[in-house]
N, C-alpha and C positions, 0 to 999 in steps of 0.2 A: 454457584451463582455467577462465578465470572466466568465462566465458559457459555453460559445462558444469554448474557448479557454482548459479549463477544460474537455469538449467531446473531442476534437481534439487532446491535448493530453494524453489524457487516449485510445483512441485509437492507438496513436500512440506507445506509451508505451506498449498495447497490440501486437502488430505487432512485437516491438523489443522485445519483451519477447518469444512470440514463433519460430521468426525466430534468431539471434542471441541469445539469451538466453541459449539453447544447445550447443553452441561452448563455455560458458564462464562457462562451469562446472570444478569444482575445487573438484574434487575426488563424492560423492552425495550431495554435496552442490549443487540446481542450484540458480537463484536470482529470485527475484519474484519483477520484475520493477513495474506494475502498482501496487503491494503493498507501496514498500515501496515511491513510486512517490504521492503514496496519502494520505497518512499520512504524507507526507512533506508539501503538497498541501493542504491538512486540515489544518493543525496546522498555515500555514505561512496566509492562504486566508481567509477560512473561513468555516464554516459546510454546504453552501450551497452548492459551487465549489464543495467540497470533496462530497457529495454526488452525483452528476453528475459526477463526475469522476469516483467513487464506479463504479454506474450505468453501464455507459456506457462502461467502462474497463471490466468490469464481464462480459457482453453481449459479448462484442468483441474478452475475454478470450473463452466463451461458445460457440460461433459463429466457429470461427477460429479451436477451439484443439477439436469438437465435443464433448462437452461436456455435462451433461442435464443442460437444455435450465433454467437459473437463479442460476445456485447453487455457481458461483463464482461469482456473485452479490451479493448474499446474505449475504456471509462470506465476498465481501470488503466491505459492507455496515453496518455489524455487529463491522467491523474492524475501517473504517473513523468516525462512533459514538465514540467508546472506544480513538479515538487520539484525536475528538475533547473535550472530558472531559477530558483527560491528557493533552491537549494543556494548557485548563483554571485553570489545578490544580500547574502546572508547569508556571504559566504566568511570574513571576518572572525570571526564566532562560529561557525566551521560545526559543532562539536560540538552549538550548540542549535538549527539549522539544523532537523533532523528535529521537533522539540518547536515550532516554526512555523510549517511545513510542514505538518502532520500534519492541524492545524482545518480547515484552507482547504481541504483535498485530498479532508477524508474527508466535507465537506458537498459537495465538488463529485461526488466518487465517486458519493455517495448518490442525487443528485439525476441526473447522467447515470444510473442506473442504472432510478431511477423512469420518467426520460424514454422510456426504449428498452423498459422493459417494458409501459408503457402503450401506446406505440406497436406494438409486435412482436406483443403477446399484449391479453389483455381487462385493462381500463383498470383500475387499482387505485382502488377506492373510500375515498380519503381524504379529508378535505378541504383539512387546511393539512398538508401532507408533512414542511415543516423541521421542525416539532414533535412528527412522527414520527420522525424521524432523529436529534435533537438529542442524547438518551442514547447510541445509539453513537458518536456525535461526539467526546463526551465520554470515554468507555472507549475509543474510539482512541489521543486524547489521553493517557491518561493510560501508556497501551501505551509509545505513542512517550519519552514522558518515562522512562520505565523503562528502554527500549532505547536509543533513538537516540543517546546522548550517548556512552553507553558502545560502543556499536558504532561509531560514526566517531572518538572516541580511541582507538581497539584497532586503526582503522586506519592512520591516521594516524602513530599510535607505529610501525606497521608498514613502514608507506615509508619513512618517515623512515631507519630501520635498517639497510631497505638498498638508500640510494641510498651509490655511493661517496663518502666523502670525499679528496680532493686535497692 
């Protein structure tokens, strides 16, 4: 069921990403939902979830904004790996786990993403990229700070309830 749940909302999160995600720009910051929804969803679930969600959001990203067909699979799949080893390195804080996660993940996202379109399609004319990414870096960030903390203590409280006690 959370594998089921995990396509459905990774799609969904694709959906509101490109249809509402343009209205919610804040100068060239825009947000990138199924990013940071799945690194929250990594870290709070698990490496499996998060991979189907990578999965299925990247297709759905690819599908939807005509994109070549895997290459935002690829980078959230390169991405939900990297949170699920900082999930287990940060286990200790894992509620701010996501809010650490989130910087590293969404400059790497960005930059695989540059990499494969440059290569896939005609080369983007920028000249320093991280300077171009840096505001949605930023508005990930502050995503994750919103979400993450309270989505893996909502989980967590979750488990915890009901595993038996003896």
């Amino acid at each position: 069921m959370t594998l089921l749940l995990a396509a459905v909302g990774a799609t969904g999160a694709a959906l509101f990403e490109l249809t509402v995600g343009p209205y919610l720009r804040i100068g060239d910051a825009q947000p990138h939902f199924v990013l940071v929804l799945g690194i929250v969803f990594t870290i709070a679930v698990g490496l499996e979830a998060g991979l189907v969600w990578a999965f299925v959001g990247g297709l759905a990203l690819d599908v939807l904004a005509q994109r070549p067909i895997g290459s935002t699979s690829f980078a959230l799949l390169l991405c939900v790996g990297g949170a699920f080893v900082l999930g287990r390195v940060f286990a200790r804080v894992r509620p701010l786990a996501p809010v650490i996660a989130v910087p590293v993940l969404s400059l790497l996202y960005s930059m695989v993403l540059f990499v494969a379109f440059g290569a896939l399609g005609s080369p983007l004319p920028v000249s320093d990229p991280v300077e171009v990414v840096l505001p949605s870096v930023v508005y990930d960030t502050v995503l994750a700070i919103l979400i993450g903390p309270l989505v893996v203590s909502i989980h967590d409280h979750r488990a915890l309830q009901e595993r038996v006690d003896w």
